[in-house]
N, C-alpha and C positions, 0 to 999 in steps of 0.2 A: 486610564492608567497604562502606561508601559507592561510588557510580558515578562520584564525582569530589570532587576535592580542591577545597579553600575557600581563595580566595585571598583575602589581609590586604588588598590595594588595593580591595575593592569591601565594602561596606558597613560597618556597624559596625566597626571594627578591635579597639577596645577589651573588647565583649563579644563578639564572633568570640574573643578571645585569653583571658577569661573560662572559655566556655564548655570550651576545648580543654583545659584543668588548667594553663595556663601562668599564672605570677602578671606582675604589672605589671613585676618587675626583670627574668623571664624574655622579656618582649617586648623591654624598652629595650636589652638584652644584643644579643639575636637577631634585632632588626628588620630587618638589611637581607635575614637566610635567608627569616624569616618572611613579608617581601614577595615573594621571589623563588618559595620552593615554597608559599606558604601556614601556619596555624596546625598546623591536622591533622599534617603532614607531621613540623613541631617538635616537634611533644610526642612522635609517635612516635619521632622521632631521642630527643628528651630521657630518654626509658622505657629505652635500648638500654643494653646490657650486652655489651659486646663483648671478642673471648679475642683477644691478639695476641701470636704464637709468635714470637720471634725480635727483635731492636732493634739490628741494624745498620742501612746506611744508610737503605736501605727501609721497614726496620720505625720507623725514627727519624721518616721522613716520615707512617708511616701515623700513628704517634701521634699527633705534631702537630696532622693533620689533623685526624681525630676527637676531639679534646680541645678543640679549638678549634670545632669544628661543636655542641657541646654534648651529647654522649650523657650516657648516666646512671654509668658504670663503664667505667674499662678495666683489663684485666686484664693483664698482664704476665707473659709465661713464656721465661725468659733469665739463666740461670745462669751461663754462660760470664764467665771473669772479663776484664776489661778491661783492652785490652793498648794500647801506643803508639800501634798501626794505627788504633784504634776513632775518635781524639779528632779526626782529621781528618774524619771524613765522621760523627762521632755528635757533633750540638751541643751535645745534654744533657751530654755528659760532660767531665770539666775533668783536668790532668794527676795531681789527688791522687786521682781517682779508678782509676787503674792497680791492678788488681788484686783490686778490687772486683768481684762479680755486677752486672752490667752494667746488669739490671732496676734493683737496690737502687739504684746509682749514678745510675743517670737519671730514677727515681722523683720526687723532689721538684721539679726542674726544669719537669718537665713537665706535675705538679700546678700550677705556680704560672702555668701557661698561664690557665687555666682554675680555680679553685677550685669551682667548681659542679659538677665532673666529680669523682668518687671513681678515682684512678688507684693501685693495688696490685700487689705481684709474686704468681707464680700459682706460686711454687716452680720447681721444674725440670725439664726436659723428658725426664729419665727418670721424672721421678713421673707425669709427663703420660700417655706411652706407657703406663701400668697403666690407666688410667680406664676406667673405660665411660660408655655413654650417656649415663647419667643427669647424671654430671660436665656433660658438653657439655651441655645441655638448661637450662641455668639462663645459658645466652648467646643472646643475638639472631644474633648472626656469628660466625664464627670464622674467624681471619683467621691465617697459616703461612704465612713468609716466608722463602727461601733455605736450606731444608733440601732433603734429600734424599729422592729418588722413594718411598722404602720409608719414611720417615717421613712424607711428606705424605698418602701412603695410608693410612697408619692413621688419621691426628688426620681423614681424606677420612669413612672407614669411621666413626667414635666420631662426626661431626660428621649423617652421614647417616642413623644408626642412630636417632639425637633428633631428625630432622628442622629441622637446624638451616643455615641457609646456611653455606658455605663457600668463601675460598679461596685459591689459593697463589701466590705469585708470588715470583719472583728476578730479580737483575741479574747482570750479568757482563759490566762495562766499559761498552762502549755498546749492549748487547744486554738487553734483559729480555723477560718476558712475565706475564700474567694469567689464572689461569686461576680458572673459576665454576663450582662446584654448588650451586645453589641449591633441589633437589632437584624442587620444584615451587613457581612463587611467580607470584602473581597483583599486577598492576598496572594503572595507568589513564595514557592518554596523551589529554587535552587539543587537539583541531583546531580550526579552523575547518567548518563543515559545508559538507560539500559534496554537489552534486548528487544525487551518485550516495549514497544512505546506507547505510553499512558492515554487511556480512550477519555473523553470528551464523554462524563455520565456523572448519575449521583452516584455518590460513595457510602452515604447514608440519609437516614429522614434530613440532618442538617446540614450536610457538606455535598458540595459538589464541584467537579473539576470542569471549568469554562472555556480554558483555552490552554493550549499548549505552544510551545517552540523550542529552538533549540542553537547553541551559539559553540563558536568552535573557542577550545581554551590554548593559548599558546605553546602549552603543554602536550597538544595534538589530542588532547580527551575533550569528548562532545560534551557538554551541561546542559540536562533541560529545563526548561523552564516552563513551570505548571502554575497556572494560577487557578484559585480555588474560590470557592465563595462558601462563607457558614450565615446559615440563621438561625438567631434566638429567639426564646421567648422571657415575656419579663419576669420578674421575683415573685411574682402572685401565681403564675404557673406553674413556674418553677416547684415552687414550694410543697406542690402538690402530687408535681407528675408524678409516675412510677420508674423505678430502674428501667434501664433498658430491656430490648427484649434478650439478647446475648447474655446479661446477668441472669437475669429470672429465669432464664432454662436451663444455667449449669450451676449445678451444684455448690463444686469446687471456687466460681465467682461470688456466688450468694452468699459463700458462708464467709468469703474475705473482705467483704463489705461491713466497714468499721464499725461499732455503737453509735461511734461520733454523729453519724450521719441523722438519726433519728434522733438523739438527742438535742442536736441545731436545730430540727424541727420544731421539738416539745420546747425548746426555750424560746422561740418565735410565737408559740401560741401562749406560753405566760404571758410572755408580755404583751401581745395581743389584747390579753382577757384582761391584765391585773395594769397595765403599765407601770412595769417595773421589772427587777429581776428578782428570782428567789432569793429567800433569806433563809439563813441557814436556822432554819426552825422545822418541827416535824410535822406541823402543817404543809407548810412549803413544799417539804421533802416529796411528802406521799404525793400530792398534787403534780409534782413534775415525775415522778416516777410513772405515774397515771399517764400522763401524757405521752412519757417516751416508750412506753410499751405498747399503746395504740400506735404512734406512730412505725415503733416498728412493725407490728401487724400490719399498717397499708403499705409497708415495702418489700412486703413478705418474706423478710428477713428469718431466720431459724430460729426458736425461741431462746436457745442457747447465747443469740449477738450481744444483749443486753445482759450484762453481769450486776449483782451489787455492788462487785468493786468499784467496777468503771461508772455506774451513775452516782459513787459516792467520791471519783476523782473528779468526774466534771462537775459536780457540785460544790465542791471549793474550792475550783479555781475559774467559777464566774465571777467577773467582772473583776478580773486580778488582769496584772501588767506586768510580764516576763520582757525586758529586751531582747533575750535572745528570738523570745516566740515570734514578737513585733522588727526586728530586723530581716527576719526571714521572709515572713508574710510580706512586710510592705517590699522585699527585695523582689518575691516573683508576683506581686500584683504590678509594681514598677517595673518592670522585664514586659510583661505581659500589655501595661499602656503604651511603652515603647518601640514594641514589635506591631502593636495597632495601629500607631501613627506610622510610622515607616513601610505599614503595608507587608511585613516579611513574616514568614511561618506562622504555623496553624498556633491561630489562639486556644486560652482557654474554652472550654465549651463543657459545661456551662458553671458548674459546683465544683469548687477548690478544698478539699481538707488537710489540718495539718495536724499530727499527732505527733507530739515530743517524745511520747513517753514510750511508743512504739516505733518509731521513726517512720511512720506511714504517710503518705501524701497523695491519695489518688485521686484524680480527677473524674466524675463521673458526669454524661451529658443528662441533666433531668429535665427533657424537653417535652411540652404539650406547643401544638399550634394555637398561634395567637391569634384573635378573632378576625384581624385583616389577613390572613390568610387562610382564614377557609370562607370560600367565597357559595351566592346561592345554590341551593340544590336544582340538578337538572336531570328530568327524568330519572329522581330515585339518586343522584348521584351529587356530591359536591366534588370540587377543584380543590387540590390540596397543592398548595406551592412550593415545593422543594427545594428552593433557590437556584433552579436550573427548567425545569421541566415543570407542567402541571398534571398531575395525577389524579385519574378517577377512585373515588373510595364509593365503594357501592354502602348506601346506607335504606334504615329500614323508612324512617318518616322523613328524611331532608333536610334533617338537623342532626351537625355533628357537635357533640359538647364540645368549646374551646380547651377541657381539661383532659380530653381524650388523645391519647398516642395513636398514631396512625402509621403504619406499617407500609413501607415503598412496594409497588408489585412489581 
């Protein structure tokens, strides 16, 4: 990979857009992306093949997006036939379509966004569930929307295994969230240069700066150019790990970390245990309340986080479907695959939440190392890969839990 992306506004346009595989209709199409991220950035989006699990309301939006952003393929896996509920919050779909596989039914619509984009159904999400690797590995993304913890772990695992970015996301009323494994993925962010010039080191347990340069602007102001690298871990670690350490020692952090977050957890383990979601029954109720107070307890959140209020908003509006909640969600999960394929700015890392009703949106890293990076113990020590450097963690017997946080020295 280059140190830095080529923007369409400074030289040549026409052979910049030449040299990048894009043709002359490819520009007139994509001129305003291609000024904003550059050529480079297009044709890597243009090359993309991307898997999209699921086309409710969310997965309606992600289509959209990427169909309209210009990728190469989108693949469609949504068997589910289409019922009354769909036509309100899925615009691809029209009342004669009832009954139909919902992929089939909103296939053509969503072709005619776009004709330059190849959009097809992937079959069905029990054919899915069989694949291996190798399936996944002939996609740039794969993208699982609004299923469930034990299904998103698998397509997490078949997507991880091909070294393929991944990720999941759901809504529920005015609640969603995004979450990112991207396994390992290198990008470039674009400054201004300043004084002090950026060192070649980790920046944290996941990030780390690889290389630097620096290019003169017509303008006579220097840009540099950083490229970075982040590693993740999958949705089964994820799901587990603890806050940060920067959360957990201040206060003021810990206490502005939302309900939301612990209650995604407790409804990951319903479903888990019950498959299904809760019904709004006083069995139910207690059962996830149960849950989501334990889980806040393992995020050592203040007992204060978890109100009745708020465990008695998100419990009706599971498994509800706001447009508005779903346009935003699939807008920054569609940002966020666009800026992966293009290689530009720091991605999500790792858990995306959205609250409507607070206007909250923070993004928090909940990373444990995943078991190909922590490698045998030697002499009382394992190797911890920080996606730059290898770290000695001094340990007591030679095994570190893969669920364990480990702290840069």
């Amino acid at each position: 990979m280059s140190n830095g992306n080529t923007d369409a506004t400074n030289g040549d346009t026409a052979t910049e857009t030449q040299t990048n595989g894009l043709s002359a209709d490819d520009f007139a199409l994509y001129d305003r992306q291609i000024r904003l991220w550059g050529a480079k950035a297009q044709e890597q989006i243009r090359n993309a093949n991307v898997l999209l699990v699921s086309l409710r309301a969310l997965g309606t939006e992600i289509a959209k997006n990427l169909t309209l952003a210009g990728i190469r393929s989108l693949t469609i896996i949504d068997d589910e036939p289409v019922v009354e509920e769909d036509l309100g919050a899925g615009y691809f779909l029209r009342d004669a379509d009832v009954g139909k596989p919902r992929a089939e039914a909103a296939i053509p619509r969503i072709q005619d966004l776009n004709p330059r984009v190849t959009v097809t159904s992937g079959g069905s999400l029990a054919e899915l569930m069989s694949k291996d690797q190798n399936y996944y590995a002939a996609y740039s993304v794969i993208v699982a929307c609004d299923h469930d913890f034990t299904t998103l772990n698998v397509i997490n695992t078949g997507a991880r295994v091909a070294q393929r970015p991944f990720y999941a996301a759901s809504i529920h009323g005015m609640y969603g969230f995004v979450f990112a494994d991207l396994v390992s993925h290198e990008y470039v962010i674009e400054r201004e240069q300043s004084n002090m010039p950026t060192t070649i080191k980790p920046e944290s347990l996941t990030r780390s700066v690889t290389s630097t340069s620096s290019k003169k602007e017509p303008t006579g102001k220097t840009t540099e150019i950083v490229q970075k690298r982040e590693i993740y871990c999958p949705l089964l670690l994820a799901n587990s790990s603890p806050l940060p350490k920067e959360i957990l020692s201040n206060r003021r952090k810990l206490k502005a970390v939302p309900a939301l977050l612990p209650c995604i957890r407790a409804l990951f383990d319903f479903q888990r245990t019950f498959a299904r979601l809760p019904d709004h029954t006083p069995q139910d109720a207690a059962l996830f309340i149960s849950l989501a107070k334990n889980k806040a307890g393992e995020l050592q959140l203040p007992q204060d986080t978890l109100t009745g209020d708020f465990i008695k908003s998100f419990m009706q509006n599971i498994g509800a479907e706001i447009i508005t909640t779903a346009a935003f969600v699939g807008g920054r999960l569609s940002e966020d695959v666009l800026n992966v394929l293009g290689q530009r700015e720091q991605p999500i890392q790792n858990f995306a939440l959205f609250d409507f009703e607070t206007l909250v949106s923070p993004i928090y890293c909940l990373y444990s190392p995943p078991p190909e990076l922590v490698m045998p113990a030697l002499n009382g020590h394992v190797g911890l890969l920080n996606g730059l450097n290898t770290v000695a963690v001094p340990i007591a017997e030679g095994v570190v839990p893969a669920a364990e946080v480990l702290e840069l020295e």
